[in-house]
N, C-alpha and C positions, 0 to 999 in steps of 0.2 A: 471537400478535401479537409483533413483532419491534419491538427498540429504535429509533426512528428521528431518535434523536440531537437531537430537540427538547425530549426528556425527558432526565433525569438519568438513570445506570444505577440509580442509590438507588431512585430509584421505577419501575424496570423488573424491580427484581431479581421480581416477582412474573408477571414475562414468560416464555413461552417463546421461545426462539432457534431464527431459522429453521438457522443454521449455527452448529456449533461455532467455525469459525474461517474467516476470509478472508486469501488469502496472493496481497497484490499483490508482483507481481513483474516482468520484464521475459524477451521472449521469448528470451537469450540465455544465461537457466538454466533456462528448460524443461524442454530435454532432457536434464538431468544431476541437478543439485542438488535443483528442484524436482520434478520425478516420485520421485524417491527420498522428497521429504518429503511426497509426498500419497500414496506406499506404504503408507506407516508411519502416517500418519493414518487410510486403510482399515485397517489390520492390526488396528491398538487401536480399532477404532470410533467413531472422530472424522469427526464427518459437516463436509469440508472443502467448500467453494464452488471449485470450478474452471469457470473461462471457458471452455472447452473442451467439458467437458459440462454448464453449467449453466444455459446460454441458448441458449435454441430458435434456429434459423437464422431471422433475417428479424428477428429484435425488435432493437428500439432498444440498442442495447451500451452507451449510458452508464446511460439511466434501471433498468436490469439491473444493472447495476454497483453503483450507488445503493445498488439494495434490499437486493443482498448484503452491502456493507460494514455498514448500518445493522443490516440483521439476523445480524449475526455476532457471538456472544459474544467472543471476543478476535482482535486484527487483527493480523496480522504481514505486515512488510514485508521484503523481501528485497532488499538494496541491492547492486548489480552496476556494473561498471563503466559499462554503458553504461544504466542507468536511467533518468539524468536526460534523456538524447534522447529520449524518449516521452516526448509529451505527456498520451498517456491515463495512462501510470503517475503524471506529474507533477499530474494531477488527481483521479485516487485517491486519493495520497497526502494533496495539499489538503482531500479528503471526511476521509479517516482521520485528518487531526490536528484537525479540528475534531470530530469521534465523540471522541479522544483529552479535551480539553479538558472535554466531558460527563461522560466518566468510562468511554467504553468503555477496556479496557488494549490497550495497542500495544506487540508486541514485534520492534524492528528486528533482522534479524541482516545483516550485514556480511559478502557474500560473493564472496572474494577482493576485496577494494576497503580501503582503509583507514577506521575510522571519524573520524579526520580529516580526510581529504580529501572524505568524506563531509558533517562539520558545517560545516568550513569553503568548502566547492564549491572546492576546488581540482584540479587535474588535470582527470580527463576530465571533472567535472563541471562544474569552470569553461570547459573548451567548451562544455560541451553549452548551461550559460546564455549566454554570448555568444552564440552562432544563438539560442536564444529570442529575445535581447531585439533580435536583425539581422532576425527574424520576426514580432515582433511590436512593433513597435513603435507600434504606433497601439493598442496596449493592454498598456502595461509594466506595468500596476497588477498583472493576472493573473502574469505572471511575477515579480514581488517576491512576490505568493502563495505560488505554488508554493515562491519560495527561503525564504520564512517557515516552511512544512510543514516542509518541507525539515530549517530546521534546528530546530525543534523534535522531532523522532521520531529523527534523527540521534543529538539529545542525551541521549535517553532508554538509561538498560542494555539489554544486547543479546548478542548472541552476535558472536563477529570470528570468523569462518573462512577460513581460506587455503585455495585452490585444491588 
């Protein structure tokens, strides 16, 4: 049985994890960064959740997403420049800081992007929320969400990597 973020991790620790680890990310480190880090998670035997292979063709991709976040012992985020334009990552990330909050740990890393322009959504981030809030406007609540995620897992320690 996996954490499902309604319970504290306190009283999960007697849980087993469907995943070691969930690593939301965006598809424009894919092909670089993150296959490199779900390498290395095979290599050492870290059983990681990847979208790619971990949901059957035809299922629901958010309520999949869900389960994987909640059943992932630790969440890592990988923040790129163009993140914030995905809404699916920006909803993730909304699930992940509320898992965060429970007590799963979330480890953001910062890749090539600043983590201030990151905490603060400035630069490409502060586009990316302008079209949000030009798209959504008949539901800005959700969008002040995601920038509350946002800058809560921003603010957390992390790793900054340069391109």
């Amino acid at each position: 049985m996996a954490c499902s973020c309604n319970q504290s991790v306190s009283s999960s620790r007697k849980m087993t994890w469907k995943y070691h680890v969930f690593v939301s990310f965006r598809g424009d480190t894919r092909n670089n960064f993150t296959d490199h880090l779900f390498g290395a998670f095979h290599r050492k035997g870290i059983v990681a959740f990847k979208d790619d292979t971990n949901i059957k063709k035809g299922e629901y991709i958010s309520s999949e997403l869900v389960k994987a976040i909640e059943g992932s012992q630790i969440l890592i985020v990988i923040f790129s420049r163009n993140f914030a334009s995905s809404t699916w990552c920006l909803r993730e990330l909304e699930k992940i800081a509320e898992c965060k909050v429970l007590g799963q740990p979330v480890l953001p890393i910062f890749y090539d992007v600043s983590p201030s322009e990151v905490r603060k959504q400035s630069g490409d981030f502060e586009k990316a929320f302008t079209e949000h809030e030009d798209k959504f406007k008949e539901n800005l609540e959700e969008v002040q969400r995601w920038r509350r995620a946002l800058t809560q897992v921003a603010n957390l320690s992390g790793f900054d990597l340069k391109d």
